[in-house]
LOMARMI-963748 format. One line per 4 residues: number of its first residue (from 1); their letters; for each residue x, y, z of N, C-alpha, C. Coordinates in pm, whole numbers. Atoms other than C-alpha are relative to their C-alpha. Layout:
// residues N
NUM = A = X,Y,Z,X,Y,Z,X,Y,Z; ...
//
This chain:
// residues 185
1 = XXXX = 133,-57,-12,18610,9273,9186,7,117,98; 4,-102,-61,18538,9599,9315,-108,5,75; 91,-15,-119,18330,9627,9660,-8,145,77; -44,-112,-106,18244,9891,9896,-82,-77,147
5 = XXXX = -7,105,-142,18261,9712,10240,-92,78,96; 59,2,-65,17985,9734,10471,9,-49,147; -3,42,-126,18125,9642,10772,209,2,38; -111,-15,11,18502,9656,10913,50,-138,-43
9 = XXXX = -29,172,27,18704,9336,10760,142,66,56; -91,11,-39,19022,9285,10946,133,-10,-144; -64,41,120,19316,9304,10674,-45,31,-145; -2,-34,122,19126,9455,10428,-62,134,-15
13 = XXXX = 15,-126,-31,18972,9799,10534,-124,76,79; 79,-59,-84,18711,9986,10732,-169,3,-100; 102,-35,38,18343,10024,10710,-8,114,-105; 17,-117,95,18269,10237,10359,102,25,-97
17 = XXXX = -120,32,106,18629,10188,10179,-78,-109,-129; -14,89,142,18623,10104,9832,116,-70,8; -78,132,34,18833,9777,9750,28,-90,-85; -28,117,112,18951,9536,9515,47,-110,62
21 = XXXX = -65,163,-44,18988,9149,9596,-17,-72,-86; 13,96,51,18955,8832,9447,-124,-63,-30; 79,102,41,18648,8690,9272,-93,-65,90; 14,121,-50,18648,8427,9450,-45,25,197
25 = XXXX = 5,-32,-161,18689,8586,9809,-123,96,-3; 116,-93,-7,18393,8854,9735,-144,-87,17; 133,70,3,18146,8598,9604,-21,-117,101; 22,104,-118,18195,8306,9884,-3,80,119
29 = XXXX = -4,-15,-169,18280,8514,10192,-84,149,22; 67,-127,15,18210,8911,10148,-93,6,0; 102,-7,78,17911,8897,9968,-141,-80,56; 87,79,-58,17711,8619,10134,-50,56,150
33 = XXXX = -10,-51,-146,17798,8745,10514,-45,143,-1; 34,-194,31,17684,9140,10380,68,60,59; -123,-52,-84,18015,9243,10502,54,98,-140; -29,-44,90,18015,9384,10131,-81,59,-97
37 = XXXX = 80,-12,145,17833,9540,9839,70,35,-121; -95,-28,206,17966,9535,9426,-57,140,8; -51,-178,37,18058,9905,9375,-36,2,-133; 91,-44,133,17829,9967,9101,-27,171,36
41 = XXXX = 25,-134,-36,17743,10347,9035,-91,9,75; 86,-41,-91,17460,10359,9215,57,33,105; -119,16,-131,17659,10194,9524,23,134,20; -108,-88,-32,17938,10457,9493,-26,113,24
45 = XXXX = 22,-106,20,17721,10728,9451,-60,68,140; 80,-11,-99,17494,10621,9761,102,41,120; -135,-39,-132,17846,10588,9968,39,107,11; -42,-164,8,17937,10941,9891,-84,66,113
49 = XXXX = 98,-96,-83,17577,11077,9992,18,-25,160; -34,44,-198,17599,10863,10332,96,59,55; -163,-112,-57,17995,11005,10397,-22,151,40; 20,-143,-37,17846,11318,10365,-105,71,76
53 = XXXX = 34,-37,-75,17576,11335,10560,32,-61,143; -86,52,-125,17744,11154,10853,111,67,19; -97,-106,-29,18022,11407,10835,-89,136,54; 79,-88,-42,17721,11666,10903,-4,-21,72
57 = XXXX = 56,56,-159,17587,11455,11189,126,8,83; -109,6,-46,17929,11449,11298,31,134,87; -13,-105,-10,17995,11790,11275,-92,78,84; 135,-18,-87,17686,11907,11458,0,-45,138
61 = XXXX = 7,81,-131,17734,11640,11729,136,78,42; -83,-94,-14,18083,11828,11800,-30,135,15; 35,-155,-29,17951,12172,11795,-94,-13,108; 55,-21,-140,17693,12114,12068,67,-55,154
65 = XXXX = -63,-3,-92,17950,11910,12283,89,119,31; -136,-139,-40,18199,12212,12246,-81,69,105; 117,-83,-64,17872,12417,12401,-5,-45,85; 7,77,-139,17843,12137,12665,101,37,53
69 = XXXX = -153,26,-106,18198,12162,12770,43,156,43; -29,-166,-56,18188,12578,12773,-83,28,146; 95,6,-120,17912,12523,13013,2,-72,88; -69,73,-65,18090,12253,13211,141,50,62
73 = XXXX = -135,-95,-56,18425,12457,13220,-30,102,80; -18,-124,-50,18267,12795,13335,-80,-44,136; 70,53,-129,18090,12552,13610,100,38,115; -111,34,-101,18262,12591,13962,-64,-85,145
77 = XXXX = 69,111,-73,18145,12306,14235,56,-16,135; -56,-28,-196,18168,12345,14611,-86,-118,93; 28,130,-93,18170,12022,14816,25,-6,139; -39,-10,-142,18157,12032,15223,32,-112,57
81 = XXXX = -9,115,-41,18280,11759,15396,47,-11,85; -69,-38,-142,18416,11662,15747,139,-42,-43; -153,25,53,18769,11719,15745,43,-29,150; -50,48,-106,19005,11561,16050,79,107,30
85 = XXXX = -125,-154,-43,19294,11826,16245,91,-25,-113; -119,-40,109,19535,11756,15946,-22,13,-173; 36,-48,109,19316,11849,15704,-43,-107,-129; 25,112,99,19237,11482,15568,-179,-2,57
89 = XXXX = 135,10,-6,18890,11419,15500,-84,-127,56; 87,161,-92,18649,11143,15666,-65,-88,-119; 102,5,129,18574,10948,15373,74,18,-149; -105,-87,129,18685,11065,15005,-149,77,-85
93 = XXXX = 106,-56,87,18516,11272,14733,-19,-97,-146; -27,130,174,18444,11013,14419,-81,88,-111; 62,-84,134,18302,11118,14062,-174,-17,62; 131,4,-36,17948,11033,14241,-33,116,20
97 = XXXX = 6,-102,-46,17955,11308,14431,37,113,-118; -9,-136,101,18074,11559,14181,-105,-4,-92; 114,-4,69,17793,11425,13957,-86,56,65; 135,7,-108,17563,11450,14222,-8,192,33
101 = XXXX = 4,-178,-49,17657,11854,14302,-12,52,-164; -42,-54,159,17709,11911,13887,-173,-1,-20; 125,60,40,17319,11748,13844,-96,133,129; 88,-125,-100,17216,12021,14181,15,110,-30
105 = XXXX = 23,-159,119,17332,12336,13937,-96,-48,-121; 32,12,126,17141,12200,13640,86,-65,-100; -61,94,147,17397,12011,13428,7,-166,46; -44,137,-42,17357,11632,13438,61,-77,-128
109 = XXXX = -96,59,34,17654,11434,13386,27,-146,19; -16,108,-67,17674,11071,13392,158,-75,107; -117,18,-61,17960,10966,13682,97,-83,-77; -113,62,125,18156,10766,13420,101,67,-72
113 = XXXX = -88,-133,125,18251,11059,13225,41,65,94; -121,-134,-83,18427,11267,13537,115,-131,-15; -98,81,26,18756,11129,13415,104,57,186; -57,-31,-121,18866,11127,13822,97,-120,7
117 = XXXX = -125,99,15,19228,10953,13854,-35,-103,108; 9,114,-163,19155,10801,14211,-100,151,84; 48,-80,-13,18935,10992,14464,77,103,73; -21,-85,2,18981,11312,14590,7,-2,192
121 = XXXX = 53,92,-113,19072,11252,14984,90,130,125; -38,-91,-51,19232,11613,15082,-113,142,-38; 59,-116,17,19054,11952,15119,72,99,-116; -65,-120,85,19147,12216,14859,-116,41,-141
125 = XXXX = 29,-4,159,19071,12317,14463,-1,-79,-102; -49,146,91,19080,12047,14206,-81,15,-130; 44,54,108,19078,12037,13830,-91,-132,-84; 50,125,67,18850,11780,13709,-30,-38,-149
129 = XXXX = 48,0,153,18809,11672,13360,-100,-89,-33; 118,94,44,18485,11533,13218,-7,-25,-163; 58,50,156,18420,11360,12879,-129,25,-28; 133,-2,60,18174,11507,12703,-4,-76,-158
133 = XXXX = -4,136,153,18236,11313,12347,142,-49,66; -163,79,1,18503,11070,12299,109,118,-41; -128,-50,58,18698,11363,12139,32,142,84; 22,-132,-69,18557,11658,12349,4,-21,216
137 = XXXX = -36,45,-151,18682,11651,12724,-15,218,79; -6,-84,-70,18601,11961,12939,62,9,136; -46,-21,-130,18742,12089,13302,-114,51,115; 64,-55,-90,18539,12166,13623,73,20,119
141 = XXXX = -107,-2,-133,18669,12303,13915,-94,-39,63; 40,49,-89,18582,12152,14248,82,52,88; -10,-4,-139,18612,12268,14552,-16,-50,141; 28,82,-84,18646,12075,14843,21,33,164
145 = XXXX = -8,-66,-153,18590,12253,15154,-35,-37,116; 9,74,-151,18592,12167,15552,-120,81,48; 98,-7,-1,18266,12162,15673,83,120,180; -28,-136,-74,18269,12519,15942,-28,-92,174
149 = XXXX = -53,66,-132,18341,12356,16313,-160,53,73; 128,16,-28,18019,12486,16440,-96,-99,-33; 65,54,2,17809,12278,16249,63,-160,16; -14,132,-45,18041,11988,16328,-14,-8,176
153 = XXXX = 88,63,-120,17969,12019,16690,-132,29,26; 151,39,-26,17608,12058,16636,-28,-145,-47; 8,121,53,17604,11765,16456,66,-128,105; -106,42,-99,17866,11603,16777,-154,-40,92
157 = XXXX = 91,8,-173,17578,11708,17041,-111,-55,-77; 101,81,50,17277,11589,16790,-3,-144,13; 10,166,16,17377,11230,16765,44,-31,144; 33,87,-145,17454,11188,17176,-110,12,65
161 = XXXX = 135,-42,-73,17139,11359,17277,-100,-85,-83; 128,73,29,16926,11129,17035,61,-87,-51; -43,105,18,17103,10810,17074,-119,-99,46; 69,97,-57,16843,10551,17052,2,-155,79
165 = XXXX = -56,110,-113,16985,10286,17246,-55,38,135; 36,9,-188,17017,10459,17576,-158,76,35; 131,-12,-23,16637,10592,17543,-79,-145,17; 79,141,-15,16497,10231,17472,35,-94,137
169 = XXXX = 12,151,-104,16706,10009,17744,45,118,127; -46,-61,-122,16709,10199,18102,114,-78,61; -117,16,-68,17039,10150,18321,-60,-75,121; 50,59,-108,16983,9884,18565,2,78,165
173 = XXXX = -44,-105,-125,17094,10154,18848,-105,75,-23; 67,-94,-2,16851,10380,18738,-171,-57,23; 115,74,28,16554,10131,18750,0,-25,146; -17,61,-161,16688,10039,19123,-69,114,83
177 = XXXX = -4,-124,-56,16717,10399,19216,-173,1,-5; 191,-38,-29,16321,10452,19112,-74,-86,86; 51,106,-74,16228,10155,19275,26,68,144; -7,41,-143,16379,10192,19616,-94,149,29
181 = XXXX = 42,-125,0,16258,10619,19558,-150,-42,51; 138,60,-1,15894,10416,19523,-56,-43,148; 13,81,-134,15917,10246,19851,-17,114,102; -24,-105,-120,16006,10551,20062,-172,96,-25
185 = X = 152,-104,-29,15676,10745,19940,-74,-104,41
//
């Protein structure tokens, strides 16, 4: 009996293949489970039209990732970060972050798709490749630059001058000192 299979069967061929089996195996197992339909003209005619407009949709879905990935490639992505004296970074750069600067030009990318090997944990330039389809993979550069030494010691003197600790609990010396100061006026 001649089928055209509606679903993938292990051992006997992919979703949309025409097939020949046994009788016996179409009408008990195929046929019941709708893992199959009898390849009558209609059928064969309908499987064509479907093949061919799913090769459109196909085709289409490919031509606007290519467009995604021209506009992903000609991206270039500049990340600041504190770097230590040998040029290692505090921290690392992960696909978050590159989403996260890719999504602050206008292109959002879900962090899944920056195909990043491990993260990124030195200053420099760096190829990244992102999946835009399963078949279509683009490049972004990243840049990963040391944040300019000025604003790391503003940032140094910001966090000792408004440490909230030593505002809330006074220094028992300094509580003495006002005290005994108190007495003398």
């Amino acid at each position: 009996m001649k089928l055209i299979l509606a679903a993938d069967v292990e051992r006997l061929g992919l979703m949309g293949d025409l097939v020949e089996v046994a009788d016996g195996y179409a009408r008990n197992y195929l046929l019941p489970r709708k893992m199959a339909a009898v390849a009558t003209l209609k059928n064969v005619k309908s499987l064509e039209h479907e093949k061919r407009v799913i090769a459109d949709r196909i085709r289409k879905e490919k031509f606007s990732a290519e467009e995604e990935a021209k506009k992903i490639g000609a991206l270039a992505i500049s990340i600041t970060v504190k770097v230590g004296e040998e040029g290692k970074l505090f921290g690392s750069v992960t696909s978050k972050d590159i989403a996260a600067a890719m999504a602050a030009q206008g292109i959002v990318v879900d962090k899944r798709l920056i195909l990043l090997d491990k993260p990124i944990k030195e200053a420099g330039t760096f190829q990244v490749p992102v999946k835009v389809r399963h078949d279509v993979t683009a490049q972004v550069q990243v840049e990963v630059a040391p944040e300019a030494p000025a604003e790391v010691a503003e940032v140094a003197e910001t966090s000792k001058t408004s440490d909230p600790k030593e505002e809330a609990t006074p220094s028992p010396e300094t509580s003495e000192t006002e005290a005994a100061e108190a007495e003398k006026e």
